[in-house]
C-alpha positions as CSV (number, residue, x, y, z in Angstrom):
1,X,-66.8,-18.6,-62.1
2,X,-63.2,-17.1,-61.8
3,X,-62.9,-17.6,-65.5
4,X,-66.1,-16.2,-66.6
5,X,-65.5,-13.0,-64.2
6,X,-62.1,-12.7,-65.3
7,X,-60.4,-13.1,-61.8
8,X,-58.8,-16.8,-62.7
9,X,-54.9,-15.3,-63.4
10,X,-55.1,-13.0,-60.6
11,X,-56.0,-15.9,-58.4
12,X,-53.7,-18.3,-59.7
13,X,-50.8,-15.7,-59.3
14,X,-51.7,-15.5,-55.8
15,X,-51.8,-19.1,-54.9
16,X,-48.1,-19.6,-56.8
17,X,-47.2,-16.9,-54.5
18,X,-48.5,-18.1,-51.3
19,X,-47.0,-21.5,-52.3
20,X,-43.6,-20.3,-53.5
21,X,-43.4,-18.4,-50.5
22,X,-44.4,-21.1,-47.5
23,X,-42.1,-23.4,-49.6
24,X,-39.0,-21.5,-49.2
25,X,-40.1,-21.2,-46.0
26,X,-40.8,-24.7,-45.1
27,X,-37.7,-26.0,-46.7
28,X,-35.3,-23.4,-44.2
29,X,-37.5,-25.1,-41.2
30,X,-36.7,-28.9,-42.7
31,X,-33.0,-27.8,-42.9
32,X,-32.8,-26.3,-40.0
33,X,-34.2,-29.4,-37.7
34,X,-32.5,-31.9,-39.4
35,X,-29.2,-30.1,-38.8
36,X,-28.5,-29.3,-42.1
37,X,-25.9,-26.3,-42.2
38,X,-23.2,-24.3,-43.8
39,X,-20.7,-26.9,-42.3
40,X,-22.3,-29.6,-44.2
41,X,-22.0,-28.3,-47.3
42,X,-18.5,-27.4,-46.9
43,X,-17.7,-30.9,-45.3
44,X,-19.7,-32.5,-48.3
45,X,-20.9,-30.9,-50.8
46,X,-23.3,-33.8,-52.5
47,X,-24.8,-35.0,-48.8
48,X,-25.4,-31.0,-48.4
49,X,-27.2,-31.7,-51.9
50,X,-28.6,-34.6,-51.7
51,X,-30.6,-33.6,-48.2
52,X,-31.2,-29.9,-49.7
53,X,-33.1,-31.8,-52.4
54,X,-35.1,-34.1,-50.2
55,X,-36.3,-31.0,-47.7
56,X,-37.0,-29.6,-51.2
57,X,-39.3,-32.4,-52.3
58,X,-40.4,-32.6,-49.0
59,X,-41.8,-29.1,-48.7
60,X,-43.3,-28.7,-52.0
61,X,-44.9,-32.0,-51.2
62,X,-46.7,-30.9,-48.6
63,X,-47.5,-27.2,-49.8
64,X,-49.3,-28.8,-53.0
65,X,-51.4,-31.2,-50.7
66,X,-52.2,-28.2,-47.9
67,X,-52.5,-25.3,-50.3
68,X,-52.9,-26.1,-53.9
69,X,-55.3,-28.7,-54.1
70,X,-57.6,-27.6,-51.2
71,X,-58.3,-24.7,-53.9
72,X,-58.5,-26.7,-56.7
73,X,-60.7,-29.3,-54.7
């Protein structure tokens, strides 16, 4: 239907955005309780990496099965 109306971009865009956004803001929340911090990452560098990555994964993770596939589904 969104493709025959011509409303499938603008919905898409918004979705990315709404996803984008709660990632960034989920991966700050993941950091932040599992004392992840500036002094980390000067202490070690590749731990502060390594644990940025996996908050990373984390988050998206759970943004694709709560946001993007509800829609999709």
């Amino acid at each position: 239907t969104l493709l025959t109306e011509e409303r499938l971009l603008t919905h898409l865009s918004v979705i990315n955005q709404e996803a984008r956004s709660q990632v960034e803001i989920m991966i700050k929340e993941l950091a932040n309780n599992r004392g992840i911090d500036e002094n980390r990452k000067a202490s070690n560098p590749l731990l502060w990496a390594q644990e940025m990555n996996n908050c990373k994964a984390t988050a998206e993770e759970i943004v694709l099965r709560e946001v993007v596939y509800p829609v999709i589904l």
